[in-house]
TORPA-4810 file (N, C-alpha, C, O; in nm, 3 decimals):
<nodes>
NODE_1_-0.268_0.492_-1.143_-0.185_0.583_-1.066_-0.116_0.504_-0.954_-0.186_0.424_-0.891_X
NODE_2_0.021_0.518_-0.920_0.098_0.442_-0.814_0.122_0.531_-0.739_0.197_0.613_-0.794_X
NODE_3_0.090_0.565_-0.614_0.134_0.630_-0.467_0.198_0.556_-0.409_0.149_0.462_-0.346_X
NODE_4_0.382_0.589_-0.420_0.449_0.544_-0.315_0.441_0.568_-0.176_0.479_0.684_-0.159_X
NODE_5_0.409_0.515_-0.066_0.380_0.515_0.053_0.443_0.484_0.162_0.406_0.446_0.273_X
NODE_6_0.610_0.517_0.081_0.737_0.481_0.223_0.815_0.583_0.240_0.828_0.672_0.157_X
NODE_7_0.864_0.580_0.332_0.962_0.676_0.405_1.082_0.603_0.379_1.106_0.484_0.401_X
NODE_8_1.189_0.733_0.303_1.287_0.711_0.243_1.392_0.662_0.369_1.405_0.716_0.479_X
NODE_9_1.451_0.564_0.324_1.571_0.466_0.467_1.610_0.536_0.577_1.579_0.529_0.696_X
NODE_10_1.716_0.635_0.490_1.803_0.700_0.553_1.789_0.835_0.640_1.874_0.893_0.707_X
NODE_11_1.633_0.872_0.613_1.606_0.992_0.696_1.474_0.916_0.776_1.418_1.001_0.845_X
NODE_12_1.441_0.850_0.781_1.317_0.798_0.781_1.275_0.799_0.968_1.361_0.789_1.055_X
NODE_13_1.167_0.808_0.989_1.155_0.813_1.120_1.151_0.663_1.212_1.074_0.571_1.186_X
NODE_14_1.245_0.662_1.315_1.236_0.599_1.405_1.143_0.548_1.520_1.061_0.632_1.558_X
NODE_15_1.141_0.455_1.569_1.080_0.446_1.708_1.180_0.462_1.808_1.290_0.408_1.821_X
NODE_16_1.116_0.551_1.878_1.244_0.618_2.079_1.312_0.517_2.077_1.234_0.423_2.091_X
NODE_17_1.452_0.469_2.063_1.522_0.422_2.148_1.601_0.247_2.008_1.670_0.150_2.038_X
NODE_18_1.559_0.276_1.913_1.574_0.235_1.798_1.700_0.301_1.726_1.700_0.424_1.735_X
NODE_19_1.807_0.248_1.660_1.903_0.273_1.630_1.840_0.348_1.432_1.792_0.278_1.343_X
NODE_20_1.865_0.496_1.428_1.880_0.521_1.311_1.960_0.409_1.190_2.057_0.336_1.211_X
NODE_21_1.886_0.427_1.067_1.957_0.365_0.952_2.119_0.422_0.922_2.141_0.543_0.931_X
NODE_22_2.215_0.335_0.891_2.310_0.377_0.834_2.388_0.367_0.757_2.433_0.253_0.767_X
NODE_23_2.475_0.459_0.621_2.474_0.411_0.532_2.617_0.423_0.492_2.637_0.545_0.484_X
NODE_24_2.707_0.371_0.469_2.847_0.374_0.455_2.903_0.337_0.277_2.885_0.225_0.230_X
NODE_25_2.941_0.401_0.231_3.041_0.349_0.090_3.141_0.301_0.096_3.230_0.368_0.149_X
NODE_26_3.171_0.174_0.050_3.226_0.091_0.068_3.302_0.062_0.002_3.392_-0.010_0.042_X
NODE_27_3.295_0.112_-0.139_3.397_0.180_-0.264_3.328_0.277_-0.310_3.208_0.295_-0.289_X
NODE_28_3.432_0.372_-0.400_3.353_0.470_-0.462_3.466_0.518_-0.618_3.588_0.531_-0.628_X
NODE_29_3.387_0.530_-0.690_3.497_0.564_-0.811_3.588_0.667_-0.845_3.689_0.681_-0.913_X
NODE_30_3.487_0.760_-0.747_3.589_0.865_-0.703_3.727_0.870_-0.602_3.785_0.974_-0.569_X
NODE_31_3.761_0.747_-0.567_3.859_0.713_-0.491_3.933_0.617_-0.572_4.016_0.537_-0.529_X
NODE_32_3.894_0.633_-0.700_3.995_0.492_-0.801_3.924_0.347_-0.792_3.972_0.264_-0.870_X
NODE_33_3.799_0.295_-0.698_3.738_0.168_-0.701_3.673_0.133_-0.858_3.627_0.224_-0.928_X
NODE_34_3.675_0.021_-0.892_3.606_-0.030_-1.033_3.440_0.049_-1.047_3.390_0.091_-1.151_X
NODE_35_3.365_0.051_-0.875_3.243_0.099_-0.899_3.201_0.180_-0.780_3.286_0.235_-0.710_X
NODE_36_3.069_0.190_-0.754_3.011_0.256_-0.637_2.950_0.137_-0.531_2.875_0.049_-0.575_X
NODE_37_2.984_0.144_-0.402_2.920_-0.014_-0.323_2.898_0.027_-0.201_2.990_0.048_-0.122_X
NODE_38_2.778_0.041_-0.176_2.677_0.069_-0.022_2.667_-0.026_0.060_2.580_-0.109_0.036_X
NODE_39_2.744_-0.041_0.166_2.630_-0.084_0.291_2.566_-0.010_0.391_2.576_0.110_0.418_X
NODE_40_2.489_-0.112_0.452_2.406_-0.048_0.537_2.375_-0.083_0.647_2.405_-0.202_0.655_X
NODE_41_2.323_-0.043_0.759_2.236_-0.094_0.850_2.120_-0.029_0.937_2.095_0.088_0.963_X
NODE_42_2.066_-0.131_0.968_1.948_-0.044_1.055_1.865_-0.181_1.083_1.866_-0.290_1.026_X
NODE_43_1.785_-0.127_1.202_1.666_-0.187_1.254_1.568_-0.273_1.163_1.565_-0.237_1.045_X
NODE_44_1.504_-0.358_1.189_1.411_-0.438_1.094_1.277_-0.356_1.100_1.183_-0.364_1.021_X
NODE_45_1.286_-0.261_1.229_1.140_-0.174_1.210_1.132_-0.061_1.179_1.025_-0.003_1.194_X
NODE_46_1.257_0.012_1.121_1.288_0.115_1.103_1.201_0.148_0.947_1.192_0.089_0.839_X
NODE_47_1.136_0.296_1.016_1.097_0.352_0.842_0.936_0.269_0.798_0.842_0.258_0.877_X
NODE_48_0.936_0.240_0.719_0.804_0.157_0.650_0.838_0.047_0.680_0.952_0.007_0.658_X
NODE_49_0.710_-0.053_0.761_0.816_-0.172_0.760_0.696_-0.251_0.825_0.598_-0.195_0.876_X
NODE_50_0.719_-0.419_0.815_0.572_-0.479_0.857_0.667_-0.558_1.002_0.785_-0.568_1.034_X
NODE_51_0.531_-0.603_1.061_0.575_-0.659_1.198_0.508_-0.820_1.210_0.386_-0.831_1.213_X
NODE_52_0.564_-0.896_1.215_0.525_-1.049_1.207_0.436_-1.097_1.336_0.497_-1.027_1.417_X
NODE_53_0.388_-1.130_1.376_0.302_-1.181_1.521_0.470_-1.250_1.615_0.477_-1.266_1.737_X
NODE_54_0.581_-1.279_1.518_0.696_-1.318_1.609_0.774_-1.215_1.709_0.866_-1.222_1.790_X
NODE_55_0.653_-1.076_1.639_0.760_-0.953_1.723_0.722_-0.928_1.875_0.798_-0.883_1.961_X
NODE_56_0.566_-0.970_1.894_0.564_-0.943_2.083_0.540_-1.097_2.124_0.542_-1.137_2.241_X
NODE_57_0.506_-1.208_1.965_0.389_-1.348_2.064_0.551_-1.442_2.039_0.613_-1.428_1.934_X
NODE_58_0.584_-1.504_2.113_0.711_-1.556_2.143_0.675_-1.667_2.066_0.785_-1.714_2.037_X
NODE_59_0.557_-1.766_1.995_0.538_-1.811_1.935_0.456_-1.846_1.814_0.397_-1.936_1.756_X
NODE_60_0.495_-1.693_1.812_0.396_-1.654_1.672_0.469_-1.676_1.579_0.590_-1.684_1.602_X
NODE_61_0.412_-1.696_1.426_0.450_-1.648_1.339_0.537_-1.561_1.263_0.489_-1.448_1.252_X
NODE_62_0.659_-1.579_1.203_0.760_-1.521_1.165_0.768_-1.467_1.084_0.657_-1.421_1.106_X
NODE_63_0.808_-1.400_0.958_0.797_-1.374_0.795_0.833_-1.464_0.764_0.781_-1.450_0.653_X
NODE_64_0.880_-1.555_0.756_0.930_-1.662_0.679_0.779_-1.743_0.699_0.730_-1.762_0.588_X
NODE_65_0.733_-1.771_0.757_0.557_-1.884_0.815_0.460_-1.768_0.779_0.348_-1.791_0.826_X
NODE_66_0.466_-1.653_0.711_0.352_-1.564_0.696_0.327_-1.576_0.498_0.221_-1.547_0.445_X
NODE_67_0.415_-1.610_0.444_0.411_-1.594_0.318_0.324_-1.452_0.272_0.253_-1.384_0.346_X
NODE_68_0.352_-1.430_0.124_0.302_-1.259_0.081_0.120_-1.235_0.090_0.069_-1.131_0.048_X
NODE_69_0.064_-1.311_0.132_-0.059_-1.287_0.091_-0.146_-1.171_0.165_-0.238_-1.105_0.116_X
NODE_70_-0.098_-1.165_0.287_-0.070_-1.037_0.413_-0.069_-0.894_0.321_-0.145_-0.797_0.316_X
NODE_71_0.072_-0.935_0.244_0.098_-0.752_0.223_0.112_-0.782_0.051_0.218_-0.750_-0.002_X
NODE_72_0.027_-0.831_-0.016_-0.029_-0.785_-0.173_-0.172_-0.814_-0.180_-0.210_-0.922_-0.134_X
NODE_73_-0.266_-0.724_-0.238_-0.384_-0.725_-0.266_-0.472_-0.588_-0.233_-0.425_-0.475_-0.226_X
NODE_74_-0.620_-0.630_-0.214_-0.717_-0.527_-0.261_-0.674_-0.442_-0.094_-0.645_-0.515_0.001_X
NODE_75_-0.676_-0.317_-0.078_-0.650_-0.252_0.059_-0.795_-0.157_0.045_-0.870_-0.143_-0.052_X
NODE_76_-0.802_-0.091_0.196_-0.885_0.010_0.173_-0.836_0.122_0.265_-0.826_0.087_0.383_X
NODE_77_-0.812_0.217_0.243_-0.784_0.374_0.312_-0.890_0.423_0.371_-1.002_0.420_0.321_X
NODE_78_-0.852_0.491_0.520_-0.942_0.540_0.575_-0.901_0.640_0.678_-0.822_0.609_0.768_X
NODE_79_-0.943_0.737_0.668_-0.859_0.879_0.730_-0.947_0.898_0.901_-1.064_0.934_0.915_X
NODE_80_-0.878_0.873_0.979_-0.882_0.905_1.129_-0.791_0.988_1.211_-0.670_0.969_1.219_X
NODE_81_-0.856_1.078_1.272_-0.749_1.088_1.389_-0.781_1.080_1.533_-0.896_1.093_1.575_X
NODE_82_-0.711_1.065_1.583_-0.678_1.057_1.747_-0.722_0.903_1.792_-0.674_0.807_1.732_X
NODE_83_-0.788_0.891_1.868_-0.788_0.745_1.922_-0.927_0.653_1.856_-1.045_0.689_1.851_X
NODE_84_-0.875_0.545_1.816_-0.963_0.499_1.722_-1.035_0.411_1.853_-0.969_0.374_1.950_X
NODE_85_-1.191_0.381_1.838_-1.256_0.333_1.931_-1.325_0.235_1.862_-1.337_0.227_1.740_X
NODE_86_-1.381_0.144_1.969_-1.448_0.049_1.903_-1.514_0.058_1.809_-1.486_0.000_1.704_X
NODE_87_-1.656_0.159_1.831_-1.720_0.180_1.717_-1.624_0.262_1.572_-1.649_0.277_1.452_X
NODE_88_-1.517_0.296_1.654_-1.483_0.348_1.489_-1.398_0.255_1.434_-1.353_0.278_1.322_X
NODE_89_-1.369_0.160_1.488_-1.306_0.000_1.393_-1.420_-0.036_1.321_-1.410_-0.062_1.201_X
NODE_90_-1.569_-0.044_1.405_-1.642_-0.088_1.322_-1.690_-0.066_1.167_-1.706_-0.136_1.067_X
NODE_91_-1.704_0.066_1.205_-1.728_0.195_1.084_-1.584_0.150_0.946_-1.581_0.157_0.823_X
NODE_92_-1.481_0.103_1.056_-1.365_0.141_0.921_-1.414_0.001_0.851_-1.377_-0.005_0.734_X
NODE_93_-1.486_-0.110_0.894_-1.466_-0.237_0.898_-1.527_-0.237_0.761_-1.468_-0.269_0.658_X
NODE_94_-1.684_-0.189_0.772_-1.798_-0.151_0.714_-1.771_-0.085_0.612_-1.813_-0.134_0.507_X
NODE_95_-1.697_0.041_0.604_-1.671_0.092_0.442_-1.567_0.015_0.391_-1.554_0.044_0.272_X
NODE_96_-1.483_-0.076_0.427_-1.395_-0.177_0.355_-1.458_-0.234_0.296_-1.444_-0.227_0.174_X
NODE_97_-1.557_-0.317_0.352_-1.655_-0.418_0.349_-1.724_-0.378_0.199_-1.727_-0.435_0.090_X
NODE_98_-1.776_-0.253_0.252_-1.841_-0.207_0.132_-1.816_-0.177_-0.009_-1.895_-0.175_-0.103_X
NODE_99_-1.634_-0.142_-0.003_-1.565_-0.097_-0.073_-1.502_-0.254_-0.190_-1.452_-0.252_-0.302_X
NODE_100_-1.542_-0.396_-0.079_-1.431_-0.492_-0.164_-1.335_-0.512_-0.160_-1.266_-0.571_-0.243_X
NODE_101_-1.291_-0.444_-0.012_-1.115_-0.458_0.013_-1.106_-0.460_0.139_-1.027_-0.380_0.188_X
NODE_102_-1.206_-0.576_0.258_-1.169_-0.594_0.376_-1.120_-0.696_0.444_-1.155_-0.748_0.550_X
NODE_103_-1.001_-0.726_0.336_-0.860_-0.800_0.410_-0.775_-0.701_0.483_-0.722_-0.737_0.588_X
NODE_104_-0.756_-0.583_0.439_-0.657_-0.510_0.375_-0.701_-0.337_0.477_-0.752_-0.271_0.386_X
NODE_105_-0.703_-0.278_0.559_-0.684_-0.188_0.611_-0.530_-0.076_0.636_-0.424_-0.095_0.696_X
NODE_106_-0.587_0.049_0.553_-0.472_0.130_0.634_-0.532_0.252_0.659_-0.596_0.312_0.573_X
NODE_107_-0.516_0.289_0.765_-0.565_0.414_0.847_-0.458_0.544_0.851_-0.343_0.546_0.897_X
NODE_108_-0.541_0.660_0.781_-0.461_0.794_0.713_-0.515_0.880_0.881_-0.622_0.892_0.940_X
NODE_109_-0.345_0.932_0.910_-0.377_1.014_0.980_-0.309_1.055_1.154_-0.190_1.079_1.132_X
NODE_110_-0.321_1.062_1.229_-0.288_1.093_1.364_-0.399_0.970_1.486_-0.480_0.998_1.575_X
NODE_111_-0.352_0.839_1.435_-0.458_0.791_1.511_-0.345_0.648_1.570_-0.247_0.584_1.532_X
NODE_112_-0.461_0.659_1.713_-0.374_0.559_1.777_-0.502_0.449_1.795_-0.610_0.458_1.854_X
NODE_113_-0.440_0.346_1.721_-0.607_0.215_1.783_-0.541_0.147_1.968_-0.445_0.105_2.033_X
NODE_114_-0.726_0.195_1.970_-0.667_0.165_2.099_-0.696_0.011_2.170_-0.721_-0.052_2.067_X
NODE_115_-0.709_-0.088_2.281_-0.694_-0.222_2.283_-0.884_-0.240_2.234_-0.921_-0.346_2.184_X
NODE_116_-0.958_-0.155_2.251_-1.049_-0.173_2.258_-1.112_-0.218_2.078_-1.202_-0.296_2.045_X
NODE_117_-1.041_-0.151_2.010_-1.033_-0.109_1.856_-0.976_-0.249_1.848_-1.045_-0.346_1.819_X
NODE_118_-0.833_-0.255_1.878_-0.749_-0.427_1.831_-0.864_-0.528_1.790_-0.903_-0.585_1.689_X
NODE_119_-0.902_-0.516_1.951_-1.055_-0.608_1.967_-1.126_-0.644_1.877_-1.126_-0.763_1.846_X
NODE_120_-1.190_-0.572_1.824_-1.304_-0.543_1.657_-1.224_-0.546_1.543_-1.264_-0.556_1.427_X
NODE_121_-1.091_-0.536_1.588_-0.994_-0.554_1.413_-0.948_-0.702_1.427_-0.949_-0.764_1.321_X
NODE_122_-0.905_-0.777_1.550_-0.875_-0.865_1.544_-1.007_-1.030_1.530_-0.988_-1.148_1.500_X
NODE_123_-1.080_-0.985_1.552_-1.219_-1.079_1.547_-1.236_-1.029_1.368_-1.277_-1.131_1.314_X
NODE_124_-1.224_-0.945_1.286_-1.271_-0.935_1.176_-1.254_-0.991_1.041_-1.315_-0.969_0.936_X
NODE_125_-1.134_-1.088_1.076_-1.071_-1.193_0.965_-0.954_-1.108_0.856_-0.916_-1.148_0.746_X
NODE_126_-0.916_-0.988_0.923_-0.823_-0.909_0.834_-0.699_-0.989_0.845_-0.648_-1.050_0.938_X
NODE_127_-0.658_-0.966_0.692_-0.470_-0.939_0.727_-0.396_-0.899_0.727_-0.283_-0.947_0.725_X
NODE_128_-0.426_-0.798_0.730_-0.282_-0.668_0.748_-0.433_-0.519_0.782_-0.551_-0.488_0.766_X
NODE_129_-0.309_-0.484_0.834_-0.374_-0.373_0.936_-0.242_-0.216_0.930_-0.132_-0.207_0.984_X
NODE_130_-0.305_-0.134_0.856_-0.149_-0.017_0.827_-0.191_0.080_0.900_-0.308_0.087_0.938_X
NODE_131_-0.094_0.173_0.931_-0.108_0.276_0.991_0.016_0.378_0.952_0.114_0.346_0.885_X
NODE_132_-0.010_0.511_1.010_0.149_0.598_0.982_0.225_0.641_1.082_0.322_0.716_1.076_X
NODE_133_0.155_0.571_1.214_0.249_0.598_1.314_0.352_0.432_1.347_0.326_0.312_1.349_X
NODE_134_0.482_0.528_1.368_0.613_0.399_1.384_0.564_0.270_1.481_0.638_0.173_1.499_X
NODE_135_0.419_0.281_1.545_0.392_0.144_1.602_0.223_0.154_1.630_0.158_0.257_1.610_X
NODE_136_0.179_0.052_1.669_0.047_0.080_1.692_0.019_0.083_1.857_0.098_0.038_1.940_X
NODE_137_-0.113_0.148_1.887_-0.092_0.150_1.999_-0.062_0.266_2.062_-0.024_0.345_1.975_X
NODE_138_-0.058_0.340_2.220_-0.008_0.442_2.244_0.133_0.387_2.243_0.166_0.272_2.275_X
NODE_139_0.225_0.502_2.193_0.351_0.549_2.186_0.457_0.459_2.326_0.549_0.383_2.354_X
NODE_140_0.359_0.541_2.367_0.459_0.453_2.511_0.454_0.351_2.566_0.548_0.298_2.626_X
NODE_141_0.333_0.303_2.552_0.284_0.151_2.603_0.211_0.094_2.469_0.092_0.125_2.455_X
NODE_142_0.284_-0.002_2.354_0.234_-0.035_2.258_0.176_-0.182_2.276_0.077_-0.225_2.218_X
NODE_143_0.261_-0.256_2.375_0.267_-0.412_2.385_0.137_-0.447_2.431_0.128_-0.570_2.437_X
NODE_144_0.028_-0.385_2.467_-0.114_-0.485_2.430_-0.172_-0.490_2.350_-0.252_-0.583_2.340_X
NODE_145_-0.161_-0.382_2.238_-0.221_-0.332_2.147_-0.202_-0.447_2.043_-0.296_-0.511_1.996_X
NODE_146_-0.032_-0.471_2.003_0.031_-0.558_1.954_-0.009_-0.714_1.973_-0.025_-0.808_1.895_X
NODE_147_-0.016_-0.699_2.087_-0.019_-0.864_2.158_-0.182_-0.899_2.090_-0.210_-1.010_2.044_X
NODE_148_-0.271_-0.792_2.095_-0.462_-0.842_2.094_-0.410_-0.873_1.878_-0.456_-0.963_1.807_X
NODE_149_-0.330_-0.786_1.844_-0.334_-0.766_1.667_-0.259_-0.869_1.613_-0.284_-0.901_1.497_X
NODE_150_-0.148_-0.943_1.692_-0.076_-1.019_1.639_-0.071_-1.106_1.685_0.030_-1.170_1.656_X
NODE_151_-0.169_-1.172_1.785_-0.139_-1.265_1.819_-0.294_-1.314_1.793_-0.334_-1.406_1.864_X
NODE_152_-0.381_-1.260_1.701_-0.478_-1.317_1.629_-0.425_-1.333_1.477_-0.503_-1.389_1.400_X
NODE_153_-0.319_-1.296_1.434_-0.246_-1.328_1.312_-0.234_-1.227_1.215_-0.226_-1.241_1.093_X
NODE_154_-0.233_-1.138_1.272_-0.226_-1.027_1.151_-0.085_-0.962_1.121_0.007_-0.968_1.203_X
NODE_155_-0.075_-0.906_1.010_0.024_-0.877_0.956_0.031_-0.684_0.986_-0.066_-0.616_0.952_X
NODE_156_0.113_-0.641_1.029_0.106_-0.481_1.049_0.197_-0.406_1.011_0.304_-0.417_1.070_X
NODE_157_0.185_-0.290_0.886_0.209_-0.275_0.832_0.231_-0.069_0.909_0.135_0.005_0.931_X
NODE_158_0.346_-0.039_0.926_0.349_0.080_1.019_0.455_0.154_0.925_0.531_0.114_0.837_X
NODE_159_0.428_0.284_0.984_0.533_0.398_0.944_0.509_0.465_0.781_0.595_0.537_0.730_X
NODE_160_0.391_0.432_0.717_0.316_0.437_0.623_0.315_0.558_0.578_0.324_0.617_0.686_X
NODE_161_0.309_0.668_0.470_0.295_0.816_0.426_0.200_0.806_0.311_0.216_0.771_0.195_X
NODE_162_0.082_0.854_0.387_-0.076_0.864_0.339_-0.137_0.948_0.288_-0.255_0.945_0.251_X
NODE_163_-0.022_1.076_0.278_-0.053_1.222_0.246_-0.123_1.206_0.111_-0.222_1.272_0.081_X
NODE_164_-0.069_1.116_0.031_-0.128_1.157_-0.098_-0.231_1.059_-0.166_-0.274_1.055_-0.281_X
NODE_165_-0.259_0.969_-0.036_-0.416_0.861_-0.060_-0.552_0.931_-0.022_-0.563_0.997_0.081_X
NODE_166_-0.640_0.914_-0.099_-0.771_0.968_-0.046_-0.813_0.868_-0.005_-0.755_0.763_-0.028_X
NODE_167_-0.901_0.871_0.053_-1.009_0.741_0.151_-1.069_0.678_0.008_-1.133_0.737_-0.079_X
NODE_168_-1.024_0.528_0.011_-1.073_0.416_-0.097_-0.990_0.327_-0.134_-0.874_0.312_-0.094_X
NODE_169_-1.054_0.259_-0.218_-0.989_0.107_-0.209_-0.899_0.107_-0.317_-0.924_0.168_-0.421_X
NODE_170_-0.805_0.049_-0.300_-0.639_0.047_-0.372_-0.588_-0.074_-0.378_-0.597_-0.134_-0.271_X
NODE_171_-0.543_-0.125_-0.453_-0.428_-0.232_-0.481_-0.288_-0.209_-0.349_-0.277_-0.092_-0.310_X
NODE_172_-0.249_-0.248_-0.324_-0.174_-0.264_-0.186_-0.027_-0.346_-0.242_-0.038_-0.453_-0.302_X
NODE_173_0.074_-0.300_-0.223_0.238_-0.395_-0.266_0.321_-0.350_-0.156_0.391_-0.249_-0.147_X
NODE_174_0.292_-0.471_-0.049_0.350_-0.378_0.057_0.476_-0.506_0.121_0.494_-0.532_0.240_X
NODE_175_0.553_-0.572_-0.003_0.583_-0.750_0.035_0.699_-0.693_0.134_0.759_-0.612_0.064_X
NODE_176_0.756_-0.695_0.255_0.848_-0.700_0.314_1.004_-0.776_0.269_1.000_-0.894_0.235_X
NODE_177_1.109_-0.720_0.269_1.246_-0.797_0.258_1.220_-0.927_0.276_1.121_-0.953_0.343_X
NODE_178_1.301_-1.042_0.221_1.259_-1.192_0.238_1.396_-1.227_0.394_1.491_-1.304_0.407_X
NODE_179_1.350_-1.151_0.457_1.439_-1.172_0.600_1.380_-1.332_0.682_1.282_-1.349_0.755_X
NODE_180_1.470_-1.417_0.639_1.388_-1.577_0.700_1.391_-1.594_0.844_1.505_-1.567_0.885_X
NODE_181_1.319_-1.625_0.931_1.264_-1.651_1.062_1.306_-1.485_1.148_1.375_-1.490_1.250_X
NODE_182_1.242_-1.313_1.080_1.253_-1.266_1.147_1.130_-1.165_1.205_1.048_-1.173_1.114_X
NODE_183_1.078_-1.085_1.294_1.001_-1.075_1.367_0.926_-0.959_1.251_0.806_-0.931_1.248_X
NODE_184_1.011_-0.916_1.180_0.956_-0.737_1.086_1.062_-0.745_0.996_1.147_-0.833_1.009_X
NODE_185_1.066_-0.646_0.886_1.154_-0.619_0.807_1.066_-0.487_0.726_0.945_-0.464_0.728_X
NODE_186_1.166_-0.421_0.663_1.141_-0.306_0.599_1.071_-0.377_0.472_1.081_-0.494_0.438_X
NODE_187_0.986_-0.258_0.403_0.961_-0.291_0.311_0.955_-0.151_0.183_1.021_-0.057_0.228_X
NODE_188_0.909_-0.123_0.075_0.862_-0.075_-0.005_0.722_-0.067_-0.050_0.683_-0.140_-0.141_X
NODE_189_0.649_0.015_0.007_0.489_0.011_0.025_0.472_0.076_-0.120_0.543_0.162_-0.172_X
NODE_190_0.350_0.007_-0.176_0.252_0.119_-0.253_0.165_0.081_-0.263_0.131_-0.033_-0.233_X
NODE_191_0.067_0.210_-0.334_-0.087_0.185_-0.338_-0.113_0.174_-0.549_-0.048_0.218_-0.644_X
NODE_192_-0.197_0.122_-0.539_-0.215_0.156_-0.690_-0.373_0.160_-0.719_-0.455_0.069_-0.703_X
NODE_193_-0.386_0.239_-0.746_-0.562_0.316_-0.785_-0.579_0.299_-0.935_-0.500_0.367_-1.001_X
NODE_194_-0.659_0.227_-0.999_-0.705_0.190_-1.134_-0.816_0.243_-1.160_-0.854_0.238_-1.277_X
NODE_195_-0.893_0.306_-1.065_-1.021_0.381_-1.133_-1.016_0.559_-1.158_-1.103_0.644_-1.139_X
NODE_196_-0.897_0.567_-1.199_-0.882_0.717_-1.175_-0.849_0.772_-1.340_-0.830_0.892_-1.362_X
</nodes>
């Protein structure tokens, strides 16, 4: 079974103060052109989309120096809400662990990890870390949250739609645009469940 797990471009939710996607035709056949031709634009964090350690650590790691190994492989789902705390990083750490898929975290739900959480995710040898809110961290003040997650090397994987994952371990295809030396880029997430 494949659960797509992105938010479609063009309606897709933003972070405050982030320029919506936009999408212009550029020919169309209905105007007499040979074919149909889209461009576009938008934000590199707009929608589903991963964040490189180059996006808060000024000398972190870029997508281009992260190669795919971050965002393909074994994941594990885990449904939280509200503020994730130390002990409940631990807990998520532990049924990964248990599960055979603790590179690979994504958290279903209304939850914000908070620096204390980073803490226990960033000491745990993960690489990629998902969530479904447009950043990690509280909303308004994200940049320590970021700084403790990415600047131990992890790959973060945000803006995620989890509605239709149950808590367990999944195959993960979450490779980001091949955007060279940039901080995030959109991607095309999915999960794929083989024991069903």
């Amino acid at each position: 079974m494949i659960i797509d797990i992105s938010q479609e471009v063009f309606s897709c939710c933003v972070f405050p103060g982030d320029p919506q996607p936009q999408m212009q035709r550029q020919m169309s056949i209905d105007r007499g052109d040979i074919c149909n031709l889209t461009s576009f634009s938008m934000c590199a964090h707009n929608g589903t989309h991963v964040d490189a350690p180059f996006h808060f650590i000024n000398d972190g790691k870029t997508l281009s120096d992260m190669g795919l190994e971050p965002f393909v492989g074994e994941c594990y789902v885990t449904l939280h809400d509200g503020d994730v705390t130390q002990e409940d990083a631990r807990v998520m750490i532990q049924k990964a662990k248990a599960a055979g898929a603790d590179k690979r975290i994504l958290i279903k739900g209304r939850a914000t990890v908070t620096a204390q959480a980073a803490e226990v995710f960033a000491k745990a040898g993960l690489l990629l870390l998902g969530n479904e809110s447009q950043t990690f961290g509280p909303q308004d003040s994200p940049k320590q949250v970021h700084e403790i997650l990415l600047g131990a090397g992890l790959a973060l994987l945000e803006g995620i739609v989890l509605m239709e994952a149950d808590e367990g371990r999944y195959f993960l295809s979450a490779a980001p645009l091949h955007l060279g030396g940039c901080d995030g880029a959109p991607c095309r997430a999915l999960l794929i469940r083989q024991d069903i």
